[in-house]
LOFIVEX-902526 format. One record per atom (N, C-alpha, C): x, y, z; atom name; residue in three letters. Coordinates in pm, whole numbers. Atoms other than C-alpha are relative to their C-alpha. Layout:
# residues N
ATOM       X       Y       Z  atom  type
ATOM       X       Y       Z    CA   ALA
...
END
This chain:
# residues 78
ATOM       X       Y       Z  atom  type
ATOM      12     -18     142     N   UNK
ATOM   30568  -16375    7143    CA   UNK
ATOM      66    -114     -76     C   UNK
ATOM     -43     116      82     N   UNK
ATOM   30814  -16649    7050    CA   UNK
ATOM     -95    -146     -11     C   UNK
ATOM      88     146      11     N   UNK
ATOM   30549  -16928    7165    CA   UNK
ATOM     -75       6    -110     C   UNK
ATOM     160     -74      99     N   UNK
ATOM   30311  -16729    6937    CA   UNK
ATOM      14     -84     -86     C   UNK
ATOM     -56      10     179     N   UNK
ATOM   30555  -16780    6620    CA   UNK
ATOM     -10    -150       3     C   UNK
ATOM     -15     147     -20     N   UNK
ATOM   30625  -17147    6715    CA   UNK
ATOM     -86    -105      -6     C   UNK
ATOM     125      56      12     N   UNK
ATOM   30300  -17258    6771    CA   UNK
ATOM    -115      15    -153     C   UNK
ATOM      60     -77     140     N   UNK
ATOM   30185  -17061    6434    CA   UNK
ATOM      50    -115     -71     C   UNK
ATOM     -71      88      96     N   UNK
ATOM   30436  -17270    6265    CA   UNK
ATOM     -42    -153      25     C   UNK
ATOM      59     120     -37     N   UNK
ATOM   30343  -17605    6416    CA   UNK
ATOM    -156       6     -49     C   UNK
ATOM     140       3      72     N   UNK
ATOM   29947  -17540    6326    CA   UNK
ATOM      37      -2    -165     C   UNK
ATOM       2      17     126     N   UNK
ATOM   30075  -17470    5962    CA   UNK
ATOM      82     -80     -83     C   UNK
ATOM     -95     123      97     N   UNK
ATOM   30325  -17759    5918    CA   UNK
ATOM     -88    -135      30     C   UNK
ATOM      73     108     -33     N   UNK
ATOM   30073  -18013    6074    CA   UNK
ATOM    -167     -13     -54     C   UNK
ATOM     156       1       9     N   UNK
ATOM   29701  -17881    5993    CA   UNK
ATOM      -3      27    -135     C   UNK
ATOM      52     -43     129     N   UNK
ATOM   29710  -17707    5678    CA   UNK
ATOM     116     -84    -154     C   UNK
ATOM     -84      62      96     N   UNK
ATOM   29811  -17893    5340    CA   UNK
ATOM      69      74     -37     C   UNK
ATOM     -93     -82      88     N   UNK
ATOM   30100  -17834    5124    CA   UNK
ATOM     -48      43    -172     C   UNK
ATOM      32     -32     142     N   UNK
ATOM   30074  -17721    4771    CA   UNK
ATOM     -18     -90     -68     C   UNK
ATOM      16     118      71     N   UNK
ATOM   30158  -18074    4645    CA   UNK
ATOM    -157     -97      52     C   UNK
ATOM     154      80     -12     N   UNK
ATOM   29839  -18222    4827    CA   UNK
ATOM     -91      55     -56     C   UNK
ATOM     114     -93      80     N   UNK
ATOM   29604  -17950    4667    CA   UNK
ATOM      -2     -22    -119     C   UNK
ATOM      49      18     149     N   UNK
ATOM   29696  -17994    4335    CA   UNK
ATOM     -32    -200     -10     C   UNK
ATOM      41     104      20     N   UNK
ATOM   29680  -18373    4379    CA   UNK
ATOM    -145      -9      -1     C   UNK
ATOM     183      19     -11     N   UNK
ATOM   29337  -18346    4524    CA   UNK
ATOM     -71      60    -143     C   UNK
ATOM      49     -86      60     N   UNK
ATOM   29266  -18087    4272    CA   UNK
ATOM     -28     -90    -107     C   UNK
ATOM     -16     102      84     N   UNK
ATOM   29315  -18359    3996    CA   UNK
ATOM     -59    -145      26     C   UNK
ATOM      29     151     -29     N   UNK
ATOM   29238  -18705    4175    CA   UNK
ATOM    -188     -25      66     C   UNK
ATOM     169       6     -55     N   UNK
ATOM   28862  -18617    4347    CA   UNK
ATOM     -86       4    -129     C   UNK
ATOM     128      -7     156     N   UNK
ATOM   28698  -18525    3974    CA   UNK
ATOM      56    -136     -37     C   UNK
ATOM     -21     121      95     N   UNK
ATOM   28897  -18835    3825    CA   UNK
ATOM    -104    -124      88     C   UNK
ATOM      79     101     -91     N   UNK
ATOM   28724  -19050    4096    CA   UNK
ATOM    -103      36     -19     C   UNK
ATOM     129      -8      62     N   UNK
ATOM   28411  -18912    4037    CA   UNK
ATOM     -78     -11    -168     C   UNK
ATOM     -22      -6     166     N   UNK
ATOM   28448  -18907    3655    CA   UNK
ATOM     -11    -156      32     C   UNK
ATOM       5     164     -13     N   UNK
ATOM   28480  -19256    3715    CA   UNK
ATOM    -122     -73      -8     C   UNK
ATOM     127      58     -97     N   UNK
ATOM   28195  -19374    3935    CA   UNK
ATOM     -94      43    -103     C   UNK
ATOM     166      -1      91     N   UNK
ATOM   27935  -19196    3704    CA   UNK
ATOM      -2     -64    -123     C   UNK
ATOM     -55      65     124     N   UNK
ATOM   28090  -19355    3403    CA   UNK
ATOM     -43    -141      12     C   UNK
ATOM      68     204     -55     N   UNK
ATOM   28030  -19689    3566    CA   UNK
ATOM    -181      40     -53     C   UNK
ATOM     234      12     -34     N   UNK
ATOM   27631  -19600    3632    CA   UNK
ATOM     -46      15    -157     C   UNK
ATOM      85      31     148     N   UNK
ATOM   27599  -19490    3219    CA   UNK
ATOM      48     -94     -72     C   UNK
ATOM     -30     145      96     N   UNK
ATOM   27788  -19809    3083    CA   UNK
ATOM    -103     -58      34     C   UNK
ATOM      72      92     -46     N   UNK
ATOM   27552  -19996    3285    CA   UNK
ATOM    -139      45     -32     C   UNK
ATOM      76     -50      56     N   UNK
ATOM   27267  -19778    3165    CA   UNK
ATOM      -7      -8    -159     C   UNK
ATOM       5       7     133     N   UNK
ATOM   27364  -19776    2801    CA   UNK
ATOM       5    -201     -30     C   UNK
ATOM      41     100      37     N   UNK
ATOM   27399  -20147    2810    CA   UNK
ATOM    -190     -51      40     C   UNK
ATOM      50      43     -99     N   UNK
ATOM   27105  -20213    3006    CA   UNK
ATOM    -147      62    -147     C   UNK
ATOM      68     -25     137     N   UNK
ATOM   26885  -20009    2684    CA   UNK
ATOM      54     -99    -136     C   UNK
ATOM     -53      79     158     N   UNK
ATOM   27111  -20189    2402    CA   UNK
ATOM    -145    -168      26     C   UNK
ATOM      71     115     -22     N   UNK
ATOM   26940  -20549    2633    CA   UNK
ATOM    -125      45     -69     C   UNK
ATOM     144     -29      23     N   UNK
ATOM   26597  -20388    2611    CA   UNK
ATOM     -56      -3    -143     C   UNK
ATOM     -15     -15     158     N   UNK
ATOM   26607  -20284    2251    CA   UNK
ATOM     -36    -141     -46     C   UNK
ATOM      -3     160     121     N   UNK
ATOM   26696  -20668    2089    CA   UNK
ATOM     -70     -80     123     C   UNK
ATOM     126      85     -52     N   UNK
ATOM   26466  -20833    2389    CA   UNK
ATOM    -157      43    -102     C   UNK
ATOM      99     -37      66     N   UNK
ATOM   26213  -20640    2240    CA   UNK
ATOM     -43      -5    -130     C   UNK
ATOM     -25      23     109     N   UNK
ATOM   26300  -20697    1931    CA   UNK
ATOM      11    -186     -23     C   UNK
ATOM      60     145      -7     N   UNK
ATOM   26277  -21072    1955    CA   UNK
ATOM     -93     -46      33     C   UNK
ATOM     157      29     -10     N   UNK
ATOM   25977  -21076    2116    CA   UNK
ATOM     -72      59     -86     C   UNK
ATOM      97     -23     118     N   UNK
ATOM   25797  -20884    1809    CA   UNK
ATOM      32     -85    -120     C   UNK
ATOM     -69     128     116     N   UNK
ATOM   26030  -21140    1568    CA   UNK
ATOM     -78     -67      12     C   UNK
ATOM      82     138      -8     N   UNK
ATOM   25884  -21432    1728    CA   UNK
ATOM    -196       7      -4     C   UNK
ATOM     141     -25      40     N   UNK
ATOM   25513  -21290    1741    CA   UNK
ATOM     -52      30    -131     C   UNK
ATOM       9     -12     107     N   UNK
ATOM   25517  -21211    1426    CA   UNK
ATOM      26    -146     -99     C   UNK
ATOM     -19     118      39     N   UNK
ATOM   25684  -21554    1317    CA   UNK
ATOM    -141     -96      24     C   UNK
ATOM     105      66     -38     N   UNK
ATOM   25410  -21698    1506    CA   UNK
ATOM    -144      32     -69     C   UNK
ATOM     113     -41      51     N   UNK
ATOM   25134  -21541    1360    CA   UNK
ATOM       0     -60    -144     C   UNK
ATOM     -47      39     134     N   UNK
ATOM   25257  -21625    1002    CA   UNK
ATOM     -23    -146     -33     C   UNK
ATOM     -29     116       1     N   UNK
ATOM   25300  -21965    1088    CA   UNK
ATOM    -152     -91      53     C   UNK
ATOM     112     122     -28     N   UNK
ATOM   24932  -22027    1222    CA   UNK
ATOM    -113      53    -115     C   UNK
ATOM      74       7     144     N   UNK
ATOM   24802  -21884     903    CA   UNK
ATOM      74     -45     -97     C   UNK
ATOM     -64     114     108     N   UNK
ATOM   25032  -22109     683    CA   UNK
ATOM     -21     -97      31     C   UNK
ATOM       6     180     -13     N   UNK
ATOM   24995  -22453     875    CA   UNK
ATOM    -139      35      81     C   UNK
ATOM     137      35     -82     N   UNK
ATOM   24620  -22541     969    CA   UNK
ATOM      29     -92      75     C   UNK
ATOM     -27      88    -104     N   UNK
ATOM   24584  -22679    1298    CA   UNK
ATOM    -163     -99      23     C   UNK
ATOM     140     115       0     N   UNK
ATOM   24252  -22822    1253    CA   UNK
ATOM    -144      65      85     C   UNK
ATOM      51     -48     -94     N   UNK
ATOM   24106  -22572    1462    CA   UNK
ATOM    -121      97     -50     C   UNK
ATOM      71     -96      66     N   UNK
ATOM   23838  -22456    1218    CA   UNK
ATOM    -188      16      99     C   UNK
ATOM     105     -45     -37     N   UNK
ATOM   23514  -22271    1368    CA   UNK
ATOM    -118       6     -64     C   UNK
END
């Protein structure tokens, strides 16, 4: 019976955490994941802001362009 207790105690000072590792984990696994997805929508919210003013310069300049070949004749009459 004493090996029992001894061995009981050795499985629960070696295998199973203490209180202080649980609440760490309890706290440090969401912050790490809180993290990581945080990364993926910066890089998503920039990644729309690019799209947006690309797109937005390319209808600027088509529009500039258009303007500009009905103000200057190029000689190119039909």
């Amino acid at each position: 019976m004493r090996l029992h207790r001894n061995l009981t105690q050795v499985i629960r000072q070696f295998l199973l955490p203490d209180l202080f590792t649980v609440r760490w984990c309890r706290w440090l696994l969401p912050a790490l994941f809180v993290a990581s997805v945080s990364g993926c929508a910066v890089v998503a919210v920039a990644d729309a802001a690019v799209t947006v003013v690309a797109t937005g310069v390319k209808v600027t300049a088509k529009a500039v362009g258009a303007a500009a070949d009905v103000v200057i004749p190029d000689g190119d009459d039909k």
